[in-house]
C-alpha positions in Angstrom: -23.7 22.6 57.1 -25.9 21.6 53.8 -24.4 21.9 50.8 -26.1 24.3 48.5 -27.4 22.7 45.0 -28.0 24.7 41.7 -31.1 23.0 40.4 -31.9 23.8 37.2 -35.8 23.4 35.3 -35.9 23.4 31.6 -39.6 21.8 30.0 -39.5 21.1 26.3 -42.9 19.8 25.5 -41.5 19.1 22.4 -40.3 15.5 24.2 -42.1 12.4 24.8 -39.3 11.4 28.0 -38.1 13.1 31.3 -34.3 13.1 31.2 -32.7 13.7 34.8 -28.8 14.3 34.6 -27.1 14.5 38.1 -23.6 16.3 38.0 -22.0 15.9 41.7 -18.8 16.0 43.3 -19.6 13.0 45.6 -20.6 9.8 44.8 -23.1 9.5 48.2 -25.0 12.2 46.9 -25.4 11.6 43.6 -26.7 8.2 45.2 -28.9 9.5 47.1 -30.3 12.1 45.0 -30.9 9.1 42.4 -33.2 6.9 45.1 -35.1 9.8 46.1 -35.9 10.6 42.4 -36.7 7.0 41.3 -39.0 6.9 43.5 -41.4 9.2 41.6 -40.5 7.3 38.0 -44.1 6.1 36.5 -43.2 2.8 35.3 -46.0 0.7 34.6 -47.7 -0.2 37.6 -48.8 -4.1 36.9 -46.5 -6.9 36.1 -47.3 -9.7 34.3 -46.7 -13.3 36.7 -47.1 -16.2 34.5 -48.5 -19.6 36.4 -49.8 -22.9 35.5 -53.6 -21.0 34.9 -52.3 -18.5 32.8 -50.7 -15.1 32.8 -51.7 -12.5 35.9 -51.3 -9.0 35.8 -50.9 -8.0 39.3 -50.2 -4.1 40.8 -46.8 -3.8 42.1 -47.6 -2.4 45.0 -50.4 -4.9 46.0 -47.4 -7.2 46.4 -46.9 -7.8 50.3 -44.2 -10.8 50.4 -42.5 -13.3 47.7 -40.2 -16.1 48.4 -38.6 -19.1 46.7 -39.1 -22.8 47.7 -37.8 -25.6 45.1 -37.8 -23.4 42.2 -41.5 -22.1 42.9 -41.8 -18.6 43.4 -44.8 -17.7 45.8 -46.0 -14.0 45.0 -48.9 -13.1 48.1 -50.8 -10.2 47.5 -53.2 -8.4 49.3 -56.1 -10.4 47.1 -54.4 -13.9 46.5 -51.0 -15.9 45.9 -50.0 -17.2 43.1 -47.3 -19.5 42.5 -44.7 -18.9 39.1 -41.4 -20.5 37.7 -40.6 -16.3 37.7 -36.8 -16.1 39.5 -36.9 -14.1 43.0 -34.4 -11.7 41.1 -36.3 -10.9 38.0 -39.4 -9.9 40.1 -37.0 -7.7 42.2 -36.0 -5.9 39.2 -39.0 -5.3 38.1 -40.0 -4.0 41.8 -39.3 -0.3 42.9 -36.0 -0.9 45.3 -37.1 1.8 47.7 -40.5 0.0 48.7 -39.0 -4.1 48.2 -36.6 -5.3 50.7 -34.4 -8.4 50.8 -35.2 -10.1 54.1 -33.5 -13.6 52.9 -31.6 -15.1 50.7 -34.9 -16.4 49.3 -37.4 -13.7 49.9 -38.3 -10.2 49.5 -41.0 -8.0 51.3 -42.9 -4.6 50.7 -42.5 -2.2 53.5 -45.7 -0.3 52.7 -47.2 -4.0 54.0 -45.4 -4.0 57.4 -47.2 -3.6 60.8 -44.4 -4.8 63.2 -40.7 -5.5 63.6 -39.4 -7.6 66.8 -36.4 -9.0 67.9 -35.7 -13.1 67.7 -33.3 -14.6 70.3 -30.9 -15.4 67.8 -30.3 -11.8 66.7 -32.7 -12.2 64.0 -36.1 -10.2 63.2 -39.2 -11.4 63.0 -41.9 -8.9 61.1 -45.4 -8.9 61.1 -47.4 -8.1 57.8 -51.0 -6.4 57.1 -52.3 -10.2 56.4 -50.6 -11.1 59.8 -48.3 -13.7 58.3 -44.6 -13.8 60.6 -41.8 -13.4 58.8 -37.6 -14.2 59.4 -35.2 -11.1 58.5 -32.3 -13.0 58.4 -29.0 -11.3 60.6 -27.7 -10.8 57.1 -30.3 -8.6 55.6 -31.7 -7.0 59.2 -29.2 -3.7 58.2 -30.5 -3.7 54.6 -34.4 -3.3 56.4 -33.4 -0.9 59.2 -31.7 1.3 57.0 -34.9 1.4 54.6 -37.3 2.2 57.6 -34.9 4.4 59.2 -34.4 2.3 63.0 
């Protein structure tokens, strides 16, 4: 059985924000009604990645994969990669949570930018992405990606 919501529309153009208040008796849902609805926020789609050459402003969504390696961040876009002193968790923030996906303890990945997921031997994953670089989804993070793509 569904439950039945009350869902309530009040517009006062008098405001310059959208304020979303979710009352529920279950914490679950009031999770899950929060995901679904931050995923049509409007933050600002560009973030600024600051290198050796100067400050980028990329789109968030051209972002296909990002990983650490001796306190370098490597950011690859679909138009080039840039390298940054930028922590892996401060770009994650900055990321929407429902498209960016922990795969590692040192890397993240957009699942817009996924073509393929396959099993490894040692119960890892290995996925494919639209520039046809292989990554590792470590056994630790495999649940966090499945449960995001719905396998």
């Amino acid at each position: 059985m569904k439950d039945k919501f009350n869902v309530h529309l009040q517009i006062d153009a008098s405001t310059t924000i959208t304020d979303v208040t979710i009352n529920t008796y279950e914490q679950e849902i009031g999770n899950n009604l929060l995901k679904y609805i931050q995923q049509y926020e409007t933050p600002n789609g560009k973030i600024g990645i600051k290198t050796s050459q100067g400050v980028y402003l990329i789109t968030k969504t051209d972002i296909i994969f990002a990983e650490v390696f001796d306190k370098q961040l490597t950011i690859a876009t679909t138009k080039e990669t840039y390298t940054t002193r930028m922590s892996l968790n401060a770009l994650q923030q900055s990321l929407p949570e429902n498209k960016f996906v922990q795969i590692t303890k040192s890397s993240i990945v957009n699942i817009e930018h996924i073509t393929k997921v396959s099993p490894s031997f040692s119960g890892n994953l290995y996925a494919t992405l639209i520039n046809n670089q292989k990554v590792t989804i470590s056994r630790r993070y495999v649940k966090n990606l499945t449960q995001i793509l719905g396998i």
